[in-house]
C-alpha positions, 0 to 999 in steps of 0.5 A: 509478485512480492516485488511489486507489492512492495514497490506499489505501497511507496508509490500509492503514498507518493501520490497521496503526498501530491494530492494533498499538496495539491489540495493545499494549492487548490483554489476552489473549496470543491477542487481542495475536497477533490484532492483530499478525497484521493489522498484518501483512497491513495492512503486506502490503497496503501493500506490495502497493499500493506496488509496484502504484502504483510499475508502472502509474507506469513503465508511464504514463510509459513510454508518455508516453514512446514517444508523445512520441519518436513524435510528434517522428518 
């Protein structure tokens, strides 16, 4: 599951590189706003993917942690 977290943040940044890239070659201010609108959600989701993978890190080693001082008692 960590897997693919970490796999998904670069791929959401992948694609709001396109959007932009493609709002910079847009030909309508309308199709330009477009694209700049999911890059923004793509950076969103990103975001959201990085915080997720960042909580369920702390929360793996948190445990690793607690059964580690466990065991040791």
């Amino acid at each position: 599951m960590l897997q693919n977290l970490s796999r998904d943040i670069p791929e959401c940044y992948s694609r709001a590189e396109e959007c932009k890239r493609l709002s910079d070659e847009a030909l309508t201010e309308t199709a330009k706003a477009d694209y700049l609108d999911m890059e923004r959600r793509w950076l969103s989701l990103a975001l959201a993917r990085s915080y997720e993978l960042a909580e369920r890190l702390s929360n793996f080693t948190s445990t690793a942690f607690s059964q580690r001082n466990t065991v040791k008692e």
